[in-house]
Residue, then its C-alpha position, 0 to 999 in steps of 0.5 A: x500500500x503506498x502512502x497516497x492510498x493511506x491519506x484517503x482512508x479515515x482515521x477511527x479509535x474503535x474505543x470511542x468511536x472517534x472520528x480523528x482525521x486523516x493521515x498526513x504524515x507516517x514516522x520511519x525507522x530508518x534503521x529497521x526500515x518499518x513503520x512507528x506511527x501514523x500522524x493525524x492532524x488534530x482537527x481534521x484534513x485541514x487542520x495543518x492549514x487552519x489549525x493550531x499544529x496539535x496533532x495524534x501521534x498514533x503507534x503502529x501497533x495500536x492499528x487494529x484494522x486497515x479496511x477499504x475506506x478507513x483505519x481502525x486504532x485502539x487509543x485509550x485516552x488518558x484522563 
């Protein structure tokens, strides 16, 4: 899956039904050559523009599904 197809897919916390956003950028072991987190934009697609910078940092291993039109997460928020 390429990059391109990932930014189209919603991003959901499946703990809350949360609706987070969209990707907008992914973090990158480069040493491993793999994947750490997924960075959504707090706010929505636009918040990089319109926004304040606030964004979720979102763990590869919290991902519990990648389906055709969105991403599932497990995110527990902390109070």
């Amino acid at each position: 899956m390429r990059l391109c197809e990932l930014e189209k897919k919603e991003v959901i916390n499946c703990c809350d039904c949360k609706k987070l956003g969209y990707i907008n950028d992914l973090i990158i072991d480069d040493c491993k050559g793999c994947i750490e987190a997924l960075v959504v934009p707090e706010g929505g697609k636009w918040c990089s523009f319109f926004g304040d910078g606030k964004e979720y940092v979102i763990p590869f291993s919290c991902i519990k599904r990648i389906g055709p039109d969105l991403i599932l997460v497990e995110i527990h928020e902390e109070k």
